[in-house]
mmCIF file of the N, C-alpha and C atoms, coordinates in Angstrom:
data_MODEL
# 
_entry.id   MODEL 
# 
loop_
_atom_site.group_PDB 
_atom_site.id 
_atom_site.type_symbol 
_atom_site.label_atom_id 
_atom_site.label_alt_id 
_atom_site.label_comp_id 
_atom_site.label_asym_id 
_atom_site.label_entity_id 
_atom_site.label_seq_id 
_atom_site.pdbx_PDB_ins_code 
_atom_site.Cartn_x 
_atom_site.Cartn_y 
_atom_site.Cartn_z 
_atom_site.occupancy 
_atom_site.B_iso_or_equiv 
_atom_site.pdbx_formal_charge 
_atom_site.auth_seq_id 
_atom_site.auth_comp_id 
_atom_site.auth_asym_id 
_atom_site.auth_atom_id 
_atom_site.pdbx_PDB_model_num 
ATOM 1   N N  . UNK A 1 1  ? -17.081 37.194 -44.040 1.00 0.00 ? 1  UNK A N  1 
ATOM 2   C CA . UNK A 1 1  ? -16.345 35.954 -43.929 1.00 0.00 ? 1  UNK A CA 1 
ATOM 3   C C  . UNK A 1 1  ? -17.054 35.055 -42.916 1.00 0.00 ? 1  UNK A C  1 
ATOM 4   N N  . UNK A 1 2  ? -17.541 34.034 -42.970 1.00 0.00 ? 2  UNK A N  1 
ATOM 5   C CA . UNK A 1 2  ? -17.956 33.061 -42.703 1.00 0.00 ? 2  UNK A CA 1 
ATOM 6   C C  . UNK A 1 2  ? -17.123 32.149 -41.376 1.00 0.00 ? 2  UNK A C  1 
ATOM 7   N N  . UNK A 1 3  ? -16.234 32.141 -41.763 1.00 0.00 ? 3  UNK A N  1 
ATOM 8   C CA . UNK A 1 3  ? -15.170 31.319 -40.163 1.00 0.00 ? 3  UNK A CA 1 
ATOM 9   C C  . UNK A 1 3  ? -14.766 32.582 -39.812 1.00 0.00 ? 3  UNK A C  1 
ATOM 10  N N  . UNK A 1 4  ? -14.533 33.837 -39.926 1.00 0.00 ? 4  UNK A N  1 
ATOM 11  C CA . UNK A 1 4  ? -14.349 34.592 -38.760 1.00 0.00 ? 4  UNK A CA 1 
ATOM 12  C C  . UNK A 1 4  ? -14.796 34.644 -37.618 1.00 0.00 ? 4  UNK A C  1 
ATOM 13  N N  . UNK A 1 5  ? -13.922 34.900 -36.321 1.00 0.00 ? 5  UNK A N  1 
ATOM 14  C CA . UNK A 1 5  ? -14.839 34.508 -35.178 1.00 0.00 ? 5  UNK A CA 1 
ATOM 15  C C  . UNK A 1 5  ? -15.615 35.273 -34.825 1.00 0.00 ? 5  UNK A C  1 
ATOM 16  N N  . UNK A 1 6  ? -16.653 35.397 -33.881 1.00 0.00 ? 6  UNK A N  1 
ATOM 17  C CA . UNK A 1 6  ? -17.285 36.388 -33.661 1.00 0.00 ? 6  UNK A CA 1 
ATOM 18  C C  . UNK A 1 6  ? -17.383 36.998 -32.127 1.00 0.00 ? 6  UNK A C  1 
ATOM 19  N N  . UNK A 1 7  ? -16.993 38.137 -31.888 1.00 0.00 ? 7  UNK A N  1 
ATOM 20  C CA . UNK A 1 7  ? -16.744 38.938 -30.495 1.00 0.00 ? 7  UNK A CA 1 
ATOM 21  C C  . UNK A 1 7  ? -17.770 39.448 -30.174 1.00 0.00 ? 7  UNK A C  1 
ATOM 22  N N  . UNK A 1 8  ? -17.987 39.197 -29.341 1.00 0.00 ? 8  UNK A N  1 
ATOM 23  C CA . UNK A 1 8  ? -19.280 40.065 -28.334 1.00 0.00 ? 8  UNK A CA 1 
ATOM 24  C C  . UNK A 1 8  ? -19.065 41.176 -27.678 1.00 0.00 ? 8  UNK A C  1 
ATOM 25  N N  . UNK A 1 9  ? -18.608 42.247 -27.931 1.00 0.00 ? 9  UNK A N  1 
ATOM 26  C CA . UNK A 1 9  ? -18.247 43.057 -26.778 1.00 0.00 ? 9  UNK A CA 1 
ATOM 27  C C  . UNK A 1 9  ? -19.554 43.735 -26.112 1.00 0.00 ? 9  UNK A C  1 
ATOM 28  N N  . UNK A 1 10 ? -19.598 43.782 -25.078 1.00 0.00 ? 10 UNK A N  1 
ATOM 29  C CA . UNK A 1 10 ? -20.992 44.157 -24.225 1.00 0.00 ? 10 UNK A CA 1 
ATOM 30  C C  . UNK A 1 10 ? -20.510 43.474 -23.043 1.00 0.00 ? 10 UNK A C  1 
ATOM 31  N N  . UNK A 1 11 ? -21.804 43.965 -22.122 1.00 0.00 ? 11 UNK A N  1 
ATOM 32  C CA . UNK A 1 11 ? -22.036 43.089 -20.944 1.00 0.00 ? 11 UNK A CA 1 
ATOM 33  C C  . UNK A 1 11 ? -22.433 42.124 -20.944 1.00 0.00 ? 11 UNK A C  1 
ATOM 34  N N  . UNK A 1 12 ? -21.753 41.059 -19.873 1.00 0.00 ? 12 UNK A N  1 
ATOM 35  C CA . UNK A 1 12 ? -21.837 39.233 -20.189 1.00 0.00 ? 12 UNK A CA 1 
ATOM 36  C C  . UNK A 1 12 ? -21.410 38.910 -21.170 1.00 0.00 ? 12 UNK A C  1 
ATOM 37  N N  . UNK A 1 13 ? -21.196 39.433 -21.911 1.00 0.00 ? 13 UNK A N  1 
ATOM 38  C CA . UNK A 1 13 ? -20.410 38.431 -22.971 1.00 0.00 ? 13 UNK A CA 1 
ATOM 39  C C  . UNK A 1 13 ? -19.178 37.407 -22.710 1.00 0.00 ? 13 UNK A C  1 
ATOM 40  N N  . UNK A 1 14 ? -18.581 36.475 -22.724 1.00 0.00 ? 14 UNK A N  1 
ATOM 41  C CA . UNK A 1 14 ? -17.672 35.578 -22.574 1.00 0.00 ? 14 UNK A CA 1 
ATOM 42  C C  . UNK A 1 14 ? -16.166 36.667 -22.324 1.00 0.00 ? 14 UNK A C  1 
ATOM 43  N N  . UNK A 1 15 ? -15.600 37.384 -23.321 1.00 0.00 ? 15 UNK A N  1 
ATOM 44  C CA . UNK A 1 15 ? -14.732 38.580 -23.142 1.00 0.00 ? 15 UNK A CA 1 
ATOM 45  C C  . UNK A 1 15 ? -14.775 39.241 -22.149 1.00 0.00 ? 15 UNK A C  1 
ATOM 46  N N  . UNK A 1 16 ? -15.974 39.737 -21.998 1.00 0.00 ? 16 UNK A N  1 
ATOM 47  C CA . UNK A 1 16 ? -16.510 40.909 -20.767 1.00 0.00 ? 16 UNK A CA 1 
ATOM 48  C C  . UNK A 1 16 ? -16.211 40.169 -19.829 1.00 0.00 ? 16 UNK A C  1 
ATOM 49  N N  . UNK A 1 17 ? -16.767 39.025 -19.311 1.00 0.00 ? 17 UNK A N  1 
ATOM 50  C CA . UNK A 1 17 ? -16.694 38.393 -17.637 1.00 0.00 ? 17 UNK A CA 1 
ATOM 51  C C  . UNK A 1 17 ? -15.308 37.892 -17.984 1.00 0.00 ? 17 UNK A C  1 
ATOM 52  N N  . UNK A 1 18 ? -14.560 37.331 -19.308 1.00 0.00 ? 18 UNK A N  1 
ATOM 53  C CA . UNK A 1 18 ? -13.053 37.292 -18.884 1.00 0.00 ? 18 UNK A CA 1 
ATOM 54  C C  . UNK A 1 18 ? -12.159 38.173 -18.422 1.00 0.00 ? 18 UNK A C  1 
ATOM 55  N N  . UNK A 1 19 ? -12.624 39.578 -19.130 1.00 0.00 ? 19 UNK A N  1 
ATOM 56  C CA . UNK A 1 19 ? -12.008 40.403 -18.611 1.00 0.00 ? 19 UNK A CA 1 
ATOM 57  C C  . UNK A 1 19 ? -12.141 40.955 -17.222 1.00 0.00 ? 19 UNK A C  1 
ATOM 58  N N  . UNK A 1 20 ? -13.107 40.843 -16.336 1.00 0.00 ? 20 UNK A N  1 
ATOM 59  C CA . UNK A 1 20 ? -13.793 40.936 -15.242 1.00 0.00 ? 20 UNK A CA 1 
ATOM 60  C C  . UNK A 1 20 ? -12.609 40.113 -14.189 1.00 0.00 ? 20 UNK A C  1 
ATOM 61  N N  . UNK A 1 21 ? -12.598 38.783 -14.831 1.00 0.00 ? 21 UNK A N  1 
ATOM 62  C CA . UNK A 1 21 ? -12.174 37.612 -13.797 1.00 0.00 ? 21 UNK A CA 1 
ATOM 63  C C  . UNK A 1 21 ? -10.373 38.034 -14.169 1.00 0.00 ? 21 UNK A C  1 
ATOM 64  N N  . UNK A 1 22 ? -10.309 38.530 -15.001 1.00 0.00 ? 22 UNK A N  1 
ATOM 65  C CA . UNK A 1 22 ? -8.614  38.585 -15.228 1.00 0.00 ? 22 UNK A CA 1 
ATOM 66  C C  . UNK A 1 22 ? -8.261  39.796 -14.317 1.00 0.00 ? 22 UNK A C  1 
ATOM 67  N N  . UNK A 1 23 ? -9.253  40.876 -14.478 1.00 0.00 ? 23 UNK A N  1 
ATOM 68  C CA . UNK A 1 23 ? -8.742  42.220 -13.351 1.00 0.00 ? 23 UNK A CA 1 
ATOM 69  C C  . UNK A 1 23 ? -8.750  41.628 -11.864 1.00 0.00 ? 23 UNK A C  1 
ATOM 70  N N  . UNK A 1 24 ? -10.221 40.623 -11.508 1.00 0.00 ? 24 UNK A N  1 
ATOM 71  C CA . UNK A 1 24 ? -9.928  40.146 -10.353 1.00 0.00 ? 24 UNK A CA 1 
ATOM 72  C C  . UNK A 1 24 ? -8.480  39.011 -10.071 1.00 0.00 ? 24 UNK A C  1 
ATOM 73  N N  . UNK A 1 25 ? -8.087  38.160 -10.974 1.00 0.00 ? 25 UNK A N  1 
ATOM 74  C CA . UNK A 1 25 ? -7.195  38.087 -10.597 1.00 0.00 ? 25 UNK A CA 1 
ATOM 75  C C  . UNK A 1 25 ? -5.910  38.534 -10.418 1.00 0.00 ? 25 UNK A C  1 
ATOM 76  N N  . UNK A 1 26 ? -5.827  39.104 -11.668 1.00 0.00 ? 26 UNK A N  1 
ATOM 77  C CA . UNK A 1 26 ? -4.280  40.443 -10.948 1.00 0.00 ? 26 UNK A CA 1 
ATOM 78  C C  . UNK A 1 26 ? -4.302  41.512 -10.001 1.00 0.00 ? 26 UNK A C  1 
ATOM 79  N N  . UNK A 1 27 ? -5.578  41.815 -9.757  1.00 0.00 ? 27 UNK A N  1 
ATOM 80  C CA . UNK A 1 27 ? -5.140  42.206 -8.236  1.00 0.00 ? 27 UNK A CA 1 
ATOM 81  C C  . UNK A 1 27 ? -5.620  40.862 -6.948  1.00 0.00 ? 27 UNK A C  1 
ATOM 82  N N  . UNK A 1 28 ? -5.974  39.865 -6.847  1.00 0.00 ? 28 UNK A N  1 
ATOM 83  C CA . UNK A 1 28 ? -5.680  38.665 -5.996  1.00 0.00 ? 28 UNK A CA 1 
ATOM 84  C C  . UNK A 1 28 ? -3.762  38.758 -6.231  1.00 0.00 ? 28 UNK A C  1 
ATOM 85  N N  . UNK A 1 29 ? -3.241  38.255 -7.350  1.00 0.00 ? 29 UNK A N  1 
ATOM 86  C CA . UNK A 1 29 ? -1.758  38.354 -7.354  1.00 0.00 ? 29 UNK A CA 1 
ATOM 87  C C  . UNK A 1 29 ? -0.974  39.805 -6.906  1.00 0.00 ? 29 UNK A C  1 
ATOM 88  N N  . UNK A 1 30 ? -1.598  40.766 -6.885  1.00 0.00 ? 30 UNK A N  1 
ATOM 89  C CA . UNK A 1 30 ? -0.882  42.052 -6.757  1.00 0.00 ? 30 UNK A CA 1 
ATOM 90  C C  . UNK A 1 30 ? 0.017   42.426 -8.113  1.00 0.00 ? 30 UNK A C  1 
ATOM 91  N N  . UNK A 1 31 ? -0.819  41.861 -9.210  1.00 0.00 ? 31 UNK A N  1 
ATOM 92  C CA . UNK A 1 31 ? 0.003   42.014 -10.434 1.00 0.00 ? 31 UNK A CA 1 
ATOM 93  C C  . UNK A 1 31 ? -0.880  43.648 -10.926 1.00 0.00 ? 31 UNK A C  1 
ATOM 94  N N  . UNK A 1 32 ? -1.783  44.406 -10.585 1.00 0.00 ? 32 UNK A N  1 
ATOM 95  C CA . UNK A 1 32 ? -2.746  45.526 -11.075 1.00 0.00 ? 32 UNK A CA 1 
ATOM 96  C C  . UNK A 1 32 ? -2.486  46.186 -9.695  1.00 0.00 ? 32 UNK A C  1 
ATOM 97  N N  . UNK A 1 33 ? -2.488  47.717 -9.937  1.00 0.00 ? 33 UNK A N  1 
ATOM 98  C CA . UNK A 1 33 ? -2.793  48.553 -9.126  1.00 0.00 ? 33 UNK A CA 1 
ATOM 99  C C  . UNK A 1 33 ? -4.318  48.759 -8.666  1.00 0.00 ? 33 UNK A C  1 
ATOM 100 N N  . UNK A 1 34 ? -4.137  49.766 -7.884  1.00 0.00 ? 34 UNK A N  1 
ATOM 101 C CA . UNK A 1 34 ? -5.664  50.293 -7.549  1.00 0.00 ? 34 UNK A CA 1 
ATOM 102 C C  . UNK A 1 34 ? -6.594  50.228 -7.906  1.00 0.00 ? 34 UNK A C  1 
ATOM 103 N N  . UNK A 1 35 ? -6.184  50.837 -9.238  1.00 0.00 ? 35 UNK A N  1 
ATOM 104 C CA . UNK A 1 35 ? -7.272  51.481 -10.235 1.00 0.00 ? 35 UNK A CA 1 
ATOM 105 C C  . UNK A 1 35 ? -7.238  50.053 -11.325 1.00 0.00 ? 35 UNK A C  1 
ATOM 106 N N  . UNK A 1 36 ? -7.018  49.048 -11.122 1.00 0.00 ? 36 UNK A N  1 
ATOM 107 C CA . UNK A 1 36 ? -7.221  47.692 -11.982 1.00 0.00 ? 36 UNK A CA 1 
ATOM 108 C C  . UNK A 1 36 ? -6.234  47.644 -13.688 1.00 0.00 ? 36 UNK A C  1 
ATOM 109 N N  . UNK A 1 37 ? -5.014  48.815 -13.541 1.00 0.00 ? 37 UNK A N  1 
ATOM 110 C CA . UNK A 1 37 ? -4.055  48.756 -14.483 1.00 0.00 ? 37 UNK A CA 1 
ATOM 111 C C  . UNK A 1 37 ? -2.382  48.226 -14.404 1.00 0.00 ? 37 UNK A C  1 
ATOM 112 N N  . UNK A 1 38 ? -2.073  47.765 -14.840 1.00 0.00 ? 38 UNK A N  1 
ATOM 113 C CA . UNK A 1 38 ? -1.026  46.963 -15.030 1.00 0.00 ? 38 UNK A CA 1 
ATOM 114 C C  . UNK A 1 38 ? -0.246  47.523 -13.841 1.00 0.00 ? 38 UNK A C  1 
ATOM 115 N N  . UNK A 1 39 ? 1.041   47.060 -13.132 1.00 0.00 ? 39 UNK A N  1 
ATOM 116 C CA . UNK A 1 39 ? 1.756   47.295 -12.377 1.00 0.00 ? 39 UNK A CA 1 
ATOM 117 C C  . UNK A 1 39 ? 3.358   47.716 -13.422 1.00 0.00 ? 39 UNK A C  1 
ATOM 118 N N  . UNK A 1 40 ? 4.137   48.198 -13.735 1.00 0.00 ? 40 UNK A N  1 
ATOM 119 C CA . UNK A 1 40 ? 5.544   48.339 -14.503 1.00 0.00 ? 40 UNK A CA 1 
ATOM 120 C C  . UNK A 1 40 ? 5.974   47.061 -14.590 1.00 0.00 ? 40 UNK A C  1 
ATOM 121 N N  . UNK A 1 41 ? 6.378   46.441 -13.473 1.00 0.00 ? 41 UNK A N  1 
ATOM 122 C CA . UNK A 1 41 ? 7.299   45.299 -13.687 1.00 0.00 ? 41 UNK A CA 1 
ATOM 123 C C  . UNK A 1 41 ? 5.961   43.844 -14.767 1.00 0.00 ? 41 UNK A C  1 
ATOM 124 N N  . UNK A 1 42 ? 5.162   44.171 -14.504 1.00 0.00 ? 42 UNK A N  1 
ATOM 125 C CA . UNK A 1 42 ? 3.765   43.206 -15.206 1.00 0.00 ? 42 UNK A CA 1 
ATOM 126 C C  . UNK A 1 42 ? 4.483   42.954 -16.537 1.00 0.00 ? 42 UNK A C  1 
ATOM 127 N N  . UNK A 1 43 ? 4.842   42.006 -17.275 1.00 0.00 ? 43 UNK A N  1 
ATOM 128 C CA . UNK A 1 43 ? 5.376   41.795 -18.642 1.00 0.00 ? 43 UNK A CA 1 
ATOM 129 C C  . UNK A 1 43 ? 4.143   41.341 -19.989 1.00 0.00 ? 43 UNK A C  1 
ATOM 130 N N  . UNK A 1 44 ? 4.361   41.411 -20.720 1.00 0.00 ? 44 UNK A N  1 
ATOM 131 C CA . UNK A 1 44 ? 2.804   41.255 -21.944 1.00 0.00 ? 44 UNK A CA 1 
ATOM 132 C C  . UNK A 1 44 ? 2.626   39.732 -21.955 1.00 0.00 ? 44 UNK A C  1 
ATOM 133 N N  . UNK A 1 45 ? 3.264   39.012 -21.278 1.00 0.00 ? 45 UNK A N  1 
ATOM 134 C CA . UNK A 1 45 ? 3.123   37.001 -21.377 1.00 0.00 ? 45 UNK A CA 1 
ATOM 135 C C  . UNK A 1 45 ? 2.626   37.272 -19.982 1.00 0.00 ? 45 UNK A C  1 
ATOM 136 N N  . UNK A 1 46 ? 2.324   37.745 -19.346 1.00 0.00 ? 46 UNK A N  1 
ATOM 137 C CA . UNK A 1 46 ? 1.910   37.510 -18.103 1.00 0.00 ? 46 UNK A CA 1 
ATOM 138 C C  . UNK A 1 46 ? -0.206  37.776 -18.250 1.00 0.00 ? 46 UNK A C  1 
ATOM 139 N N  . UNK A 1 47 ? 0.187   39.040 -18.966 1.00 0.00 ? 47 UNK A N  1 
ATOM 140 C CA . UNK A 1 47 ? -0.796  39.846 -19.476 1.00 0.00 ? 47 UNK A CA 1 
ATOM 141 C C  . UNK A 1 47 ? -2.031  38.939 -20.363 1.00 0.00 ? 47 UNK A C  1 
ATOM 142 N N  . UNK A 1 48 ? -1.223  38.831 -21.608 1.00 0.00 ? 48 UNK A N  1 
ATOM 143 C CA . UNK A 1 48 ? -1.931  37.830 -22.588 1.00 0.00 ? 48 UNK A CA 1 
ATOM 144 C C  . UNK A 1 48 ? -2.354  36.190 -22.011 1.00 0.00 ? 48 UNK A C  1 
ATOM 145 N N  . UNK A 1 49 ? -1.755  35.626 -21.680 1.00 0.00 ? 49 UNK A N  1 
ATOM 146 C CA . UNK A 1 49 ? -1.621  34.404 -21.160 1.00 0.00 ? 49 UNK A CA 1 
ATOM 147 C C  . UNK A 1 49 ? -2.552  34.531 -19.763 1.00 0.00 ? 49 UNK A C  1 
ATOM 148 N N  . UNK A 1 50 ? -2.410  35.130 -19.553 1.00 0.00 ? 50 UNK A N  1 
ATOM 149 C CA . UNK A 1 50 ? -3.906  35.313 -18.062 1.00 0.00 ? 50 UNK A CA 1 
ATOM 150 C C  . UNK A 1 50 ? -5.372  35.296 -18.587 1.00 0.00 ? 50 UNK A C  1 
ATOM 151 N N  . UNK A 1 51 ? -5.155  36.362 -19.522 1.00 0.00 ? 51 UNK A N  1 
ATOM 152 C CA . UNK A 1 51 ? -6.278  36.712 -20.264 1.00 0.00 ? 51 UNK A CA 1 
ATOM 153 C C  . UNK A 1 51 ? -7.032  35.398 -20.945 1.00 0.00 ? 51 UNK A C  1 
ATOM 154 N N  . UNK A 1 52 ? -5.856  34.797 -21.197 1.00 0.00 ? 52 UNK A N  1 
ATOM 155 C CA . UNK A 1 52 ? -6.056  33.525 -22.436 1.00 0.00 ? 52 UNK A CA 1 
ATOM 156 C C  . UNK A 1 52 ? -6.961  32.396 -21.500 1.00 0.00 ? 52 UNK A C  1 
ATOM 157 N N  . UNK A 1 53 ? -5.792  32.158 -19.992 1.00 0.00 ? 53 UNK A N  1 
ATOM 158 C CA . UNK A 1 53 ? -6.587  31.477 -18.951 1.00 0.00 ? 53 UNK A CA 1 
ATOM 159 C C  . UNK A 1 53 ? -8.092  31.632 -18.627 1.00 0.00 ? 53 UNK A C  1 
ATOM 160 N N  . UNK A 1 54 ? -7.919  32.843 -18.490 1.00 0.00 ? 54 UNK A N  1 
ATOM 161 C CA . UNK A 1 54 ? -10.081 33.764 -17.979 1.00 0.00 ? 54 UNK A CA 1 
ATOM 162 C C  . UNK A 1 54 ? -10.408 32.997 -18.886 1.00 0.00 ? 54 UNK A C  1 
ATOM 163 N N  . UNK A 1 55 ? -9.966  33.738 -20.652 1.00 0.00 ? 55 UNK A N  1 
ATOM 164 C CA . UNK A 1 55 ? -11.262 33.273 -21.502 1.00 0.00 ? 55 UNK A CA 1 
ATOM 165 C C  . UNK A 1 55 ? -11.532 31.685 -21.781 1.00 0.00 ? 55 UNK A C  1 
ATOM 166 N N  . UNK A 1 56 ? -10.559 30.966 -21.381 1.00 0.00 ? 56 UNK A N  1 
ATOM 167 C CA . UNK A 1 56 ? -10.899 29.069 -21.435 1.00 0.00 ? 56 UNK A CA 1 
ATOM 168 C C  . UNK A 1 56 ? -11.217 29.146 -20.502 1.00 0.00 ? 56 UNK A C  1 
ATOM 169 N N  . UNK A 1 57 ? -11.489 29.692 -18.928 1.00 0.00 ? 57 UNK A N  1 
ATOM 170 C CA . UNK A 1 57 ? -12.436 28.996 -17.545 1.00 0.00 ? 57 UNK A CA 1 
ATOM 171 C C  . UNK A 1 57 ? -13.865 29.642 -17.995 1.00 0.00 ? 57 UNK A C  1 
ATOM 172 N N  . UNK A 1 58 ? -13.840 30.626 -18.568 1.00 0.00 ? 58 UNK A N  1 
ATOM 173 C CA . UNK A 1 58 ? -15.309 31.390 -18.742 1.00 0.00 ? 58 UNK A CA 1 
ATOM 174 C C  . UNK A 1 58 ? -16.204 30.872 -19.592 1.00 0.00 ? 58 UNK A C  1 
ATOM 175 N N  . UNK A 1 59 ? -15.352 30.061 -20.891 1.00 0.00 ? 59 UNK A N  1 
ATOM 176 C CA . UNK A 1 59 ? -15.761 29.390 -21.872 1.00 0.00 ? 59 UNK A CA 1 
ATOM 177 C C  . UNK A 1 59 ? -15.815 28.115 -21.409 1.00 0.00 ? 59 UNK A C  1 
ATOM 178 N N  . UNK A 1 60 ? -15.322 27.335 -20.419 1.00 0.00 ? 60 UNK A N  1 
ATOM 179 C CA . UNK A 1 60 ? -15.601 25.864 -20.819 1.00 0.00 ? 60 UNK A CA 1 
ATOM 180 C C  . UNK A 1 60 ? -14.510 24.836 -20.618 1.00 0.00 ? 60 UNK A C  1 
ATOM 181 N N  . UNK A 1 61 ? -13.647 25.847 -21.560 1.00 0.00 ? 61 UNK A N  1 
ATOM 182 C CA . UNK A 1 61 ? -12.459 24.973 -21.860 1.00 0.00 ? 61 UNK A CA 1 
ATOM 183 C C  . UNK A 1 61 ? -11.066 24.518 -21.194 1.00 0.00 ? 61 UNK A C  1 
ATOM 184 N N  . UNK A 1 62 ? -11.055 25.167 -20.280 1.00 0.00 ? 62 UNK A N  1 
ATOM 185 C CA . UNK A 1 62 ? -9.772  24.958 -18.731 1.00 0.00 ? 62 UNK A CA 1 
ATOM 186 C C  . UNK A 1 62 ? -10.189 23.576 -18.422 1.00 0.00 ? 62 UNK A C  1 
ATOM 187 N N  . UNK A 1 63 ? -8.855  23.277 -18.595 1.00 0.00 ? 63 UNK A N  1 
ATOM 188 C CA . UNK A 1 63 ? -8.340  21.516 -18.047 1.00 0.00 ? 63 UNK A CA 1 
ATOM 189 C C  . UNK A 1 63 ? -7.875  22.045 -16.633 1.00 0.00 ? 63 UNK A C  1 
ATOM 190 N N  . UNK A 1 64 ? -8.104  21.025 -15.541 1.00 0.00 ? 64 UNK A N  1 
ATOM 191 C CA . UNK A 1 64 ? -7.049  21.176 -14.965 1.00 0.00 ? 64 UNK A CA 1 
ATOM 192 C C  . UNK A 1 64 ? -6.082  20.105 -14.267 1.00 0.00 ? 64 UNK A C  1 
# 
């Protein structure tokens, strides 16, 4: 398929350093434990929607 998007998973890839910058920021918030995994009270809109943030500052696309 042709417009499917295409994921990079590896190192540097746009994903990879989002995911990088999203662990650093939930633990800056104290939203990740130790070991860089969710905290209980952490809800999946907190989760997704962070994630979503990383990958538009990593890409380009963050207004602010």
């Amino acid at each position: 398929m042709a417009d499917s998007p295409v994921v990079q998973i590896g190192e540097n890839s746009r994903e990879e350093v989002a995911f990088k910058l999203w662990i650093r920021v939930g633990s800056a918030e104290g939203k990740l434990n130790p070991s860089g995994f969710p905290k209980e009270e952490v809800d999946r809109k907190w989760m997704l929607g962070t994630f979503a943030e990383c990958l538009d500052a990593v890409s380009g696309r963050r207004d602010y």
